[in-house]
N, C-alpha and C positions, 0 to 999 in steps of 0.2 A: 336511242331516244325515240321518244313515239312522236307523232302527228303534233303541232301544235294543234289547240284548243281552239274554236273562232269565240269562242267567249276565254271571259278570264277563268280562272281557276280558283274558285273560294278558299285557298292557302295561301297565305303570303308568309313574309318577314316584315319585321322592323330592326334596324340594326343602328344601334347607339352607339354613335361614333366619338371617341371623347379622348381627352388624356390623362397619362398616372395623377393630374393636378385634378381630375376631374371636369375640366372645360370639355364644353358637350358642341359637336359643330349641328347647328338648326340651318336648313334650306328652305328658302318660301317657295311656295306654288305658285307655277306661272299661270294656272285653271281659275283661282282661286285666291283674289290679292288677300294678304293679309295673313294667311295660311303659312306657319312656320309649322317642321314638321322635323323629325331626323329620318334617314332615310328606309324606305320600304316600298313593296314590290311584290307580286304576286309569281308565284311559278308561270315558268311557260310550256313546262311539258307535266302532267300528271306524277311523273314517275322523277322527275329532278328533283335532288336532294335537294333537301333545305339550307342546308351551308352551303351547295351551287347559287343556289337563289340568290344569296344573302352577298357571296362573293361578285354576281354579276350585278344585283343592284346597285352594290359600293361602285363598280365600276364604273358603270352606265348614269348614274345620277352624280358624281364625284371627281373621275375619273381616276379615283385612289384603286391599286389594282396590290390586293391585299390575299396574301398567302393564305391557305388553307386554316392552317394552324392559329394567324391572328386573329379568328374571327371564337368568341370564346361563345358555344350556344348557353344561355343560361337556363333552358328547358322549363320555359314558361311558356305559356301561349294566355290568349286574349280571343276569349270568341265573342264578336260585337253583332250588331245589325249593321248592312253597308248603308251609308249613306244613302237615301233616295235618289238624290242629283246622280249617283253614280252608279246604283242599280242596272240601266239598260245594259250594262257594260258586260254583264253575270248572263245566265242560260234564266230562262224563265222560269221565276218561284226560287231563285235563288235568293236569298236575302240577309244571310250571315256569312260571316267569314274565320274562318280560323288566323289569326295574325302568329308567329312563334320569335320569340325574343332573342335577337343576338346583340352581343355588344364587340365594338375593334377598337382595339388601344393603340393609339398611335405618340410616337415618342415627343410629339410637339404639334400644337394648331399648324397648320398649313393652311396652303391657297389652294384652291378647288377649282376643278375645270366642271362647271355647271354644263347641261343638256340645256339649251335654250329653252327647246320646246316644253320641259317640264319644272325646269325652275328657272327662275328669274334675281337669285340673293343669295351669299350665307353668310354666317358666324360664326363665333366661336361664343360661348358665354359660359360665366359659371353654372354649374350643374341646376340648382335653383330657380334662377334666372330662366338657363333653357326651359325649364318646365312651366314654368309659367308661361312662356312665350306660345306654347304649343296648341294647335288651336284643340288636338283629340285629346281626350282626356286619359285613352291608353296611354300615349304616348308620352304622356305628363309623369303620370304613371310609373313608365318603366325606365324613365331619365331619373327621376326619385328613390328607385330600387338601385342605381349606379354603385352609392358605396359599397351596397351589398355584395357586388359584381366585380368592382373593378381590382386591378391588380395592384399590391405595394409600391406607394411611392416612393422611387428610387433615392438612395441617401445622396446626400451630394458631396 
């Protein structure tokens, strides 16, 4: 792996975390009351695969520690403008960001071990719901593109 970065890396994920029912788990930002989000995260080395990304974010925001394989990329991406608030965070004249869509199915809502420092809440809600709740509009977005994504609901 190389150097980390003293700036961020204008690559991230977003990884929609949800189940075969389609409930989608939203975390609020501790930065930022009111900011419900599902989880995402910027590389920390240039050359780290984007499923590493995606798998350390779950981890690290969640503490769901999710196999290679569950994490399904849906090979979309979202190049936005960063927020201004959060610009200094970038190299200077950075100002876009590539985001790449994953989504991980898990067999049932769970409890979450939050990171204090960056989240302070979660949920579970219907897919809808979560999207609504979301304050970026990508990520409304790509919880809405879910059916298109997710895997068969198992017969019972």
């Amino acid at each position: 792996m190389s150097e980390p970065c003293p700036f961020k890396i204008p690559e991230s994920v977003l990884v929609v975390i949800h189940t075969p029912w389609l409930d989608v788990l939203l975390i609020k930002r501790a930065d930022h009351a009111g900011f419900w989000q599902s989880v995402t995260g910027s590389k920390d080395f240039v050359d780290e695969p984007l499923r590493e990304t995606a798998r350390r974010e779950v981890r690290e925001e969640t503490g769901i520690t999710a196999a290679p394989a569950q994490l399904r990329d849906w090979h979309l991406a979202n190049v936005y403008d960063i927020y201004p608030a959060w610009r200094h965070r970038y190299a200077p004249g950075v100002t876009r960001n590539t985001e790449h869509l994953f989504g991980l199915c898990l067999p049932t809502a769970c409890d979450i071990t939050l990171s204090p420092l960056e989240h302070t809440a979660w949920q579970w809600l219907p897919y809808r719901e979560a999207a609504q709740q979301c304050f970026s509009p990508s990520n409304a977005e790509a919880i809405l593109l879910l059916p298109r994504f997710a895997q068969a609901i198992p017969a019972n």
